[in-house]
mmCIF file as Biopython writes it, N, C-alpha, C and O atoms, coordinates in Angstrom:
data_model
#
loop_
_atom_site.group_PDB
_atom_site.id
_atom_site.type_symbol
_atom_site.label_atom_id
_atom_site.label_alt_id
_atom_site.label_comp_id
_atom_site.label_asym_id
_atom_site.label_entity_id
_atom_site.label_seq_id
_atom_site.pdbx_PDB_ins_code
_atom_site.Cartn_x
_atom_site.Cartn_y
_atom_site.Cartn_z
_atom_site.occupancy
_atom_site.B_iso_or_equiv
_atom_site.auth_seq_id
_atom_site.auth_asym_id
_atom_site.pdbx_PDB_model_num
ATOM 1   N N  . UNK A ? 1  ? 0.782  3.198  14.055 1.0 0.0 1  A 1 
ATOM 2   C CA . UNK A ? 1  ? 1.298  3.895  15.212 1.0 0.0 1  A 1 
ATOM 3   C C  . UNK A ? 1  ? 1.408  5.378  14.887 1.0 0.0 1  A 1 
ATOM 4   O O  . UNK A ? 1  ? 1.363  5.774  13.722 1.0 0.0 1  A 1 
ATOM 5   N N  . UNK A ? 2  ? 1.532  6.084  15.785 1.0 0.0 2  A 1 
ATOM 6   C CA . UNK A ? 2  ? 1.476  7.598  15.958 1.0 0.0 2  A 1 
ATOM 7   C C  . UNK A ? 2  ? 2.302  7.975  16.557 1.0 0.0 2  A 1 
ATOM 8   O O  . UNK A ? 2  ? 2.530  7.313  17.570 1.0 0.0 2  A 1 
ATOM 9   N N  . UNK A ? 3  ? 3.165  9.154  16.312 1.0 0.0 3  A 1 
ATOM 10  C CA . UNK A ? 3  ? 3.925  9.552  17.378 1.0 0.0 3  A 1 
ATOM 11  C C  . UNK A ? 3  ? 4.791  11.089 16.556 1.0 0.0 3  A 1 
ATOM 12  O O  . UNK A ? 3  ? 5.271  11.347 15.452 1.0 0.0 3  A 1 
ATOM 13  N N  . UNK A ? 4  ? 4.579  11.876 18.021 1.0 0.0 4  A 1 
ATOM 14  C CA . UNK A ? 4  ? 4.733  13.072 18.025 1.0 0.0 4  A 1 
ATOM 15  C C  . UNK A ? 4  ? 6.261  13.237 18.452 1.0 0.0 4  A 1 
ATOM 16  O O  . UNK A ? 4  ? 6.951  12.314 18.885 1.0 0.0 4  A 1 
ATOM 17  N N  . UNK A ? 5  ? 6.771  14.817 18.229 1.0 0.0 5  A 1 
ATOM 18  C CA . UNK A ? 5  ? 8.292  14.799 18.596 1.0 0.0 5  A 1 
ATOM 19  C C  . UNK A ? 5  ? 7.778  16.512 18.866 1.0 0.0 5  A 1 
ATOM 20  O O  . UNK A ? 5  ? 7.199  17.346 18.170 1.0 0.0 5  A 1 
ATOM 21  N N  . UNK A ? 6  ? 8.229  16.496 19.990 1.0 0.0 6  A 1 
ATOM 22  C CA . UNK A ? 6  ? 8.578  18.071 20.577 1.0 0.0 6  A 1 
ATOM 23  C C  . UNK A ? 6  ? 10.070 18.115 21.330 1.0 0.0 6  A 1 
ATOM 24  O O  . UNK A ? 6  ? 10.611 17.341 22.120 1.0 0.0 6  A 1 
ATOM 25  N N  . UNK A ? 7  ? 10.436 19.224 20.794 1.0 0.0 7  A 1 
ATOM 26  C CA . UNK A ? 7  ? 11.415 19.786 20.799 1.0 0.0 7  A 1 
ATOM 27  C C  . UNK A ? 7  ? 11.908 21.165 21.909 1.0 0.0 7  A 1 
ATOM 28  O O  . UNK A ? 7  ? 11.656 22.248 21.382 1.0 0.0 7  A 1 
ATOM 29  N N  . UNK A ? 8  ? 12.378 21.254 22.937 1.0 0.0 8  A 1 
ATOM 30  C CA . UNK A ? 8  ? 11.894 22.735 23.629 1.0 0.0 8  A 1 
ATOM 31  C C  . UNK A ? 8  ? 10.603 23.457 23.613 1.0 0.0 8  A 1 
ATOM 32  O O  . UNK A ? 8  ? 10.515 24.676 23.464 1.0 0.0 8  A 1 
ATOM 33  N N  . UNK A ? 9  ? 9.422  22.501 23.802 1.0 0.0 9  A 1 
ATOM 34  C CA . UNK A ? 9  ? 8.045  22.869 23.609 1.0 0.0 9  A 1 
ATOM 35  C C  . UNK A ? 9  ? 7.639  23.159 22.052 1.0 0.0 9  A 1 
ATOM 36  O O  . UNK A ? 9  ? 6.503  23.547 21.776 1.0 0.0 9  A 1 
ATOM 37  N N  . UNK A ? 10 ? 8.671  22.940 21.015 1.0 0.0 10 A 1 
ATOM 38  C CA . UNK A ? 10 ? 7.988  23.159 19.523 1.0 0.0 10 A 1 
ATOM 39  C C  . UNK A ? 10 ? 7.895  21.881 18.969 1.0 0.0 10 A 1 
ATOM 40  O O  . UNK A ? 10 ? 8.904  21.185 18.856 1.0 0.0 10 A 1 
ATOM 41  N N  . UNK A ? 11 ? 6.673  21.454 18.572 1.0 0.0 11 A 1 
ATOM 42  C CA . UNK A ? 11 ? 6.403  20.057 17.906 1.0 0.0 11 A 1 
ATOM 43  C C  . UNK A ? 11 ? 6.876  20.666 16.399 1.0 0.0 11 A 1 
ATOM 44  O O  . UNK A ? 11 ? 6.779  21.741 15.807 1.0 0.0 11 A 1 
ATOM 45  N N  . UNK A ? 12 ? 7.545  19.091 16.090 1.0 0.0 12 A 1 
ATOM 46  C CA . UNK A ? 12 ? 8.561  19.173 15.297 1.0 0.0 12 A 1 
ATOM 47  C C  . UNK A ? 12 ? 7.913  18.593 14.061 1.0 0.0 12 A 1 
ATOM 48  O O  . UNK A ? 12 ? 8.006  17.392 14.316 1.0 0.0 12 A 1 
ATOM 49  N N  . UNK A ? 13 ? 7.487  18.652 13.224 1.0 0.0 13 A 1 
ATOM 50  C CA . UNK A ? 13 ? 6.100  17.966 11.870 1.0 0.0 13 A 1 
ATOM 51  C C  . UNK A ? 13 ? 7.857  16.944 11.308 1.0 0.0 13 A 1 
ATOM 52  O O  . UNK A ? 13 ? 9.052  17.100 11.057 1.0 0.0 13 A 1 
ATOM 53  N N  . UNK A ? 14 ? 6.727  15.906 11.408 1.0 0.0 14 A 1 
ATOM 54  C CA . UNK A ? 14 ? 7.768  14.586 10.092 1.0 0.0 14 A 1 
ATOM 55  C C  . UNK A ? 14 ? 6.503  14.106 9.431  1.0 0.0 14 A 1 
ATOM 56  O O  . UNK A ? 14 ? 5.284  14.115 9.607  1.0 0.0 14 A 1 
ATOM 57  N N  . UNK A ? 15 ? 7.526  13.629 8.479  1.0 0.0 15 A 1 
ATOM 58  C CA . UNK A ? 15 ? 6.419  12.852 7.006  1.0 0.0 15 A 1 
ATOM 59  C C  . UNK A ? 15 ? 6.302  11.305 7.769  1.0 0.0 15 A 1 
ATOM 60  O O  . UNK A ? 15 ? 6.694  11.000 8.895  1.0 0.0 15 A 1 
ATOM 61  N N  . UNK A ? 16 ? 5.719  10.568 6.887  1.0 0.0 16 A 1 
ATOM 62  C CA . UNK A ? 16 ? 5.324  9.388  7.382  1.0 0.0 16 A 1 
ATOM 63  C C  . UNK A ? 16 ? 6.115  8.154  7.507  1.0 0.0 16 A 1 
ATOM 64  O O  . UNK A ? 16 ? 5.850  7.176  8.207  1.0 0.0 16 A 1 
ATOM 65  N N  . UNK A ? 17 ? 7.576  8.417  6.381  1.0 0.0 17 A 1 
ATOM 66  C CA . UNK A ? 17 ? 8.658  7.706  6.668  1.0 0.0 17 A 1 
ATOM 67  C C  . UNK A ? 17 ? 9.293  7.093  8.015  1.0 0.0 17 A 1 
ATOM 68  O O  . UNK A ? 17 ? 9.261  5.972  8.524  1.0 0.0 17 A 1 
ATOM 69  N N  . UNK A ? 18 ? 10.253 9.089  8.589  1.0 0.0 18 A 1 
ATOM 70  C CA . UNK A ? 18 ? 10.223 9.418  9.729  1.0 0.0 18 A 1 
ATOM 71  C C  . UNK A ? 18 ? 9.279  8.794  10.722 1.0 0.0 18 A 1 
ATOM 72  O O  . UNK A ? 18 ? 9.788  8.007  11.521 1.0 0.0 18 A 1 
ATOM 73  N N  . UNK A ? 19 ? 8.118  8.995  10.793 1.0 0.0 19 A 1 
ATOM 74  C CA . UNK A ? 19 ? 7.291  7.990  11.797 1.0 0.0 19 A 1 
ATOM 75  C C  . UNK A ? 19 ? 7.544  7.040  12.104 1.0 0.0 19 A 1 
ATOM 76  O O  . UNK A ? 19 ? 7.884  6.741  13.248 1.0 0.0 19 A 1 
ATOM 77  N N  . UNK A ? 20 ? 7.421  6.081  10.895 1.0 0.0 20 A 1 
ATOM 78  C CA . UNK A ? 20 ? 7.539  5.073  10.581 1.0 0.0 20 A 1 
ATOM 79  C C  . UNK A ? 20 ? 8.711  4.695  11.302 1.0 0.0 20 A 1 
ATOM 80  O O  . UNK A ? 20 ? 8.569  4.210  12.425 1.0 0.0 20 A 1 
ATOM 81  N N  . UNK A ? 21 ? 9.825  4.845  10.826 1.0 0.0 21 A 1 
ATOM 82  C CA . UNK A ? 21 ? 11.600 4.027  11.145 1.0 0.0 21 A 1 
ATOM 83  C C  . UNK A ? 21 ? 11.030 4.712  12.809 1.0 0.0 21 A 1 
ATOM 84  O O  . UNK A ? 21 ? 10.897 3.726  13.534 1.0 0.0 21 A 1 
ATOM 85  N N  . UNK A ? 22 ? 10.727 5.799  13.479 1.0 0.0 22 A 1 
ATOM 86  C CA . UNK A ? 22 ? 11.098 6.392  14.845 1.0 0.0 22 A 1 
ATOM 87  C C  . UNK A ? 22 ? 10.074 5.493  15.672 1.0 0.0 22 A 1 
ATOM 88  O O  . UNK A ? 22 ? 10.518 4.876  16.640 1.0 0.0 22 A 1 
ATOM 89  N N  . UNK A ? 23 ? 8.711  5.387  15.336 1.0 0.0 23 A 1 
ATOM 90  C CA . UNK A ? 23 ? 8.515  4.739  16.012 1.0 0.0 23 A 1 
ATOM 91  C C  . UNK A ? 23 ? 8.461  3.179  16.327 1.0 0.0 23 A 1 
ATOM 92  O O  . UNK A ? 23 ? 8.072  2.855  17.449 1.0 0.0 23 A 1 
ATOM 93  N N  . UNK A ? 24 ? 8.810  2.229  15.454 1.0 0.0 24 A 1 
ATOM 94  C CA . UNK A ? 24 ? 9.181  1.053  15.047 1.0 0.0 24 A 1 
ATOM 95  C C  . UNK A ? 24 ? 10.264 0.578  15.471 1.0 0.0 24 A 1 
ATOM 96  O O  . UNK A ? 24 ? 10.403 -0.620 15.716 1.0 0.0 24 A 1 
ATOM 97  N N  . UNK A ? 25 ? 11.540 1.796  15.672 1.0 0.0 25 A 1 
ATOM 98  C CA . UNK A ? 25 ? 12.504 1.209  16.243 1.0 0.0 25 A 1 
ATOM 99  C C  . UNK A ? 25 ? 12.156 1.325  17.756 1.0 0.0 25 A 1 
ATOM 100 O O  . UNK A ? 25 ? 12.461 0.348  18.439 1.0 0.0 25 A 1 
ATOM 101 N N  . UNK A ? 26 ? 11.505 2.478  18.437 1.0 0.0 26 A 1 
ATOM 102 C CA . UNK A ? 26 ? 11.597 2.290  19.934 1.0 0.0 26 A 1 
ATOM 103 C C  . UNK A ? 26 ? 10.134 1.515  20.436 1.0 0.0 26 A 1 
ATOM 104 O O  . UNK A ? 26 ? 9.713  1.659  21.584 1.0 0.0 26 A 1 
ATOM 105 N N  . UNK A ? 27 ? 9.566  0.842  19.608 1.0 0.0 27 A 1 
ATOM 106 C CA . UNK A ? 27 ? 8.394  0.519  20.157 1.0 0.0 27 A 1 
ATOM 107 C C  . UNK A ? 27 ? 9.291  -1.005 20.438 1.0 0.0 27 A 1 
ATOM 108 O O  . UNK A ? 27 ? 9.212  -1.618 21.502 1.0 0.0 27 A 1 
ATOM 109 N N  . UNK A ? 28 ? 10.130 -1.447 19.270 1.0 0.0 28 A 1 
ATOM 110 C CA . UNK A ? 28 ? 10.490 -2.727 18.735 1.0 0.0 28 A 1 
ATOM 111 C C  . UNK A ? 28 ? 11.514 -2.800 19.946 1.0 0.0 28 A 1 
ATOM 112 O O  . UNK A ? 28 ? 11.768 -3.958 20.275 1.0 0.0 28 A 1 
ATOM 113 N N  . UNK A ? 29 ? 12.114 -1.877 20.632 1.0 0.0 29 A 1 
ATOM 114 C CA . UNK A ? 29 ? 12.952 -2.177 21.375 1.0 0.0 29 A 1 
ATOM 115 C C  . UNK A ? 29 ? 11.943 -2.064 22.880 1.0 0.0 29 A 1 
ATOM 116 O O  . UNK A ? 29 ? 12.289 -2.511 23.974 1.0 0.0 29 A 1 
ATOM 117 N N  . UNK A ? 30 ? 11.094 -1.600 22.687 1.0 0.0 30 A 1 
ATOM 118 C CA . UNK A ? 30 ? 9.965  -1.477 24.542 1.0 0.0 30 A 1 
ATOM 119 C C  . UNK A ? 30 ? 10.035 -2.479 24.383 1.0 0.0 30 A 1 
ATOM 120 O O  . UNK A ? 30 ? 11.011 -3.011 24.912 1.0 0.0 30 A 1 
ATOM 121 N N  . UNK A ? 31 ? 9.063  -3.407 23.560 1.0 0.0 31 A 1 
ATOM 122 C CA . UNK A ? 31 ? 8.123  -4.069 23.387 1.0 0.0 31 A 1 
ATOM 123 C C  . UNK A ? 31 ? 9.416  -5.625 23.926 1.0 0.0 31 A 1 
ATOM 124 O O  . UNK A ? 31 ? 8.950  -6.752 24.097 1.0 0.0 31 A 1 
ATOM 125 N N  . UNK A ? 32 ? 10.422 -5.440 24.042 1.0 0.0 32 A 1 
ATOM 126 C CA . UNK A ? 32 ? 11.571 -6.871 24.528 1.0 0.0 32 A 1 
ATOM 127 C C  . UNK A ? 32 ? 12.359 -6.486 25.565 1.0 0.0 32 A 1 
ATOM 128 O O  . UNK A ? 32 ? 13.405 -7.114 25.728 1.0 0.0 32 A 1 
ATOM 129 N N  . UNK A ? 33 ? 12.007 -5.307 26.540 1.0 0.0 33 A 1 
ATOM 130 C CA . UNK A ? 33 ? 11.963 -5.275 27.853 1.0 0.0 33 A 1 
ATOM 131 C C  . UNK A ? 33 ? 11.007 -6.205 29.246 1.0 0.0 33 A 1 
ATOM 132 O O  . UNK A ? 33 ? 9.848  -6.104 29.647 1.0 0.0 33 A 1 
ATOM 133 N N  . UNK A ? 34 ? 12.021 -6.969 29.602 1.0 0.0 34 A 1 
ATOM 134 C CA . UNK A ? 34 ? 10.745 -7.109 30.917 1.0 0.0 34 A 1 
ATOM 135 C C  . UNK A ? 34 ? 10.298 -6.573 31.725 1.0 0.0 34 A 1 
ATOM 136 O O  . UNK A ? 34 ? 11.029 -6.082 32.584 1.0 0.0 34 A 1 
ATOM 137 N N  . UNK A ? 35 ? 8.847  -6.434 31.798 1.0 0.0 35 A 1 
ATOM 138 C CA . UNK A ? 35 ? 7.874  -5.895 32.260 1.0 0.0 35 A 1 
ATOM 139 C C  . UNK A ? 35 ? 6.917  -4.817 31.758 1.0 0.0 35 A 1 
ATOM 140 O O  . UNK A ? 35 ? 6.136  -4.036 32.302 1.0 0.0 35 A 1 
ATOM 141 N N  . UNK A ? 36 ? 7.337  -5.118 30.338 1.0 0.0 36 A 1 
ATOM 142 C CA . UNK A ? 36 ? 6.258  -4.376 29.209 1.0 0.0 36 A 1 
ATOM 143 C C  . UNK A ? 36 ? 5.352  -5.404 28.808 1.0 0.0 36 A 1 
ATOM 144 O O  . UNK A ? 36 ? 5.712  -6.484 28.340 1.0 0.0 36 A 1 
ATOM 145 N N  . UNK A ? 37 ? 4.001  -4.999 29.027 1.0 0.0 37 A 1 
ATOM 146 C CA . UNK A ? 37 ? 2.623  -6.076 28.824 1.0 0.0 37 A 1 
ATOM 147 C C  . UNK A ? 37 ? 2.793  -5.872 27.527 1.0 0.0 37 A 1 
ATOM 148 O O  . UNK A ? 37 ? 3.124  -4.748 27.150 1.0 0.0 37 A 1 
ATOM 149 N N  . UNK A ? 38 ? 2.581  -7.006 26.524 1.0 0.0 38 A 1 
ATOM 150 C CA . UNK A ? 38 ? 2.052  -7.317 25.128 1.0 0.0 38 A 1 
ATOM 151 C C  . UNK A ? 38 ? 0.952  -6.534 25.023 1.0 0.0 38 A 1 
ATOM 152 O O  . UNK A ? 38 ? 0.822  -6.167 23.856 1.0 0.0 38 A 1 
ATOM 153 N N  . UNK A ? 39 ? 0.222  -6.177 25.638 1.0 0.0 39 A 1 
ATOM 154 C CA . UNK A ? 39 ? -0.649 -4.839 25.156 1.0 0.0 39 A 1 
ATOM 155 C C  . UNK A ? 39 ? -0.735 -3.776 25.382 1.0 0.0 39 A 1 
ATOM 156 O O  . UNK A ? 39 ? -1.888 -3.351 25.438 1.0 0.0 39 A 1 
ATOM 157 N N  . UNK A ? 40 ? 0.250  -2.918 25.596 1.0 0.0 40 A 1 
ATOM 158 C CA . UNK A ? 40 ? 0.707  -1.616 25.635 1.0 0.0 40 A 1 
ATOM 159 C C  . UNK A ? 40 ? 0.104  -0.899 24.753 1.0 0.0 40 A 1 
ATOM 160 O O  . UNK A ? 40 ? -0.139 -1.218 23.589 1.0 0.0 40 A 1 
ATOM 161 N N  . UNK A ? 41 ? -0.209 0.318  25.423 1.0 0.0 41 A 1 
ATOM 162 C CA . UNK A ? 41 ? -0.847 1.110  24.626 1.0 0.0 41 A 1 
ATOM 163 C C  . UNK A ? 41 ? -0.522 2.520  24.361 1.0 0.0 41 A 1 
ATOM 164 O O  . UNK A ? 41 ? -1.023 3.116  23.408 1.0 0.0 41 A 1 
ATOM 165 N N  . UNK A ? 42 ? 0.492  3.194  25.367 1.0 0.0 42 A 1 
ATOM 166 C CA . UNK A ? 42 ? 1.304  3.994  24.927 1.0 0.0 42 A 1 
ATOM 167 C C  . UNK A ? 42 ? 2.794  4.432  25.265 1.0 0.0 42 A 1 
ATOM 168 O O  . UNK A ? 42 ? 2.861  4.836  26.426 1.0 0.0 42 A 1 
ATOM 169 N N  . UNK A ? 43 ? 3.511  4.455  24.868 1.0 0.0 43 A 1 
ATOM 170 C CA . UNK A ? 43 ? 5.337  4.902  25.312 1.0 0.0 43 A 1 
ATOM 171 C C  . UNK A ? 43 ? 5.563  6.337  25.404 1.0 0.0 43 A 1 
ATOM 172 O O  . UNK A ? 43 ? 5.421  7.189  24.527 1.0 0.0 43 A 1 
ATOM 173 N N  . UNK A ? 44 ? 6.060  6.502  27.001 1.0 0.0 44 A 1 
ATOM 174 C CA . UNK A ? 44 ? 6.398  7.675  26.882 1.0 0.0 44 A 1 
ATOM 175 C C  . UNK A ? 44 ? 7.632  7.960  26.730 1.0 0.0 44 A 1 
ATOM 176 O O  . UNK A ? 44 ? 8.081  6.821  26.861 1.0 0.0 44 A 1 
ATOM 177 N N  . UNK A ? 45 ? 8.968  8.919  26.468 1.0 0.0 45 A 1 
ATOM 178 C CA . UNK A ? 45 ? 10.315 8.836  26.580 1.0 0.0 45 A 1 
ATOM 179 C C  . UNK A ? 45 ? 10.630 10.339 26.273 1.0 0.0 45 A 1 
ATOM 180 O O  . UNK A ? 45 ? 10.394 11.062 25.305 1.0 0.0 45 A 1 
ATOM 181 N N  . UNK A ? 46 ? 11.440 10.582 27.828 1.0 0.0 46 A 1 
ATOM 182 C CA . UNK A ? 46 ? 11.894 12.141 27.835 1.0 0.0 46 A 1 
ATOM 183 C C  . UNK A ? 46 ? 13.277 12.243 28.104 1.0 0.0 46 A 1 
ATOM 184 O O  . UNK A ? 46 ? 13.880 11.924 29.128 1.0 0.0 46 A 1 
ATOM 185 N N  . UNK A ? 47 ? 13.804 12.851 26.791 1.0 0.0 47 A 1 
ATOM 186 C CA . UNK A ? 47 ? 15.331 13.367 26.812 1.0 0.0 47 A 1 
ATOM 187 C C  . UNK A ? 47 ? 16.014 14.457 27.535 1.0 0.0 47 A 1 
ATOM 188 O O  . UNK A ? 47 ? 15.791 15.553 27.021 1.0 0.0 47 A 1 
ATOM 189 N N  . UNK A ? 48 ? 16.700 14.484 28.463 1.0 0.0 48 A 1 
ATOM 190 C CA . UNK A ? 48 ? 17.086 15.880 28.947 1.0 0.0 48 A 1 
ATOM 191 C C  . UNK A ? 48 ? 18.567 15.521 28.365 1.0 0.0 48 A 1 
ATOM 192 O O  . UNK A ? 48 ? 19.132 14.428 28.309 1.0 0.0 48 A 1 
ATOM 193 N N  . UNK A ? 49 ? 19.070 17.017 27.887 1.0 0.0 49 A 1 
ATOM 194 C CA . UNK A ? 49 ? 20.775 16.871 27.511 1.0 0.0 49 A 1 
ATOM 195 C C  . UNK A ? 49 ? 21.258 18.054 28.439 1.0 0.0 49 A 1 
ATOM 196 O O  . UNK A ? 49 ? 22.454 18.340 28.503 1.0 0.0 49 A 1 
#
């Protein structure tokens, strides 16, 4: 998996750890929503604070 992090329009560089745990936990949590197809192919998710 792949996954990018921008920040106020500045993409934010992580090592492969980071990837790893960030996207694993929110894929792991899409992926046991209903009405997410078993073959999904990409997640989008936008934070406003």
């Amino acid at each position: 998996m792949e996954i990018e992090l921008t920040v106020d329009g500045k993409e934010i560089a992580m090592n492969d750890f980071v990837q790893s745990i960030l996207s694993g936990t929110i894929a792991g949590a899409v992926e046991h929503l209903h009405g997410v197809d078993d073959e999904w192919q990409q997640i989008s998710i936008r934070i406003n604070k």
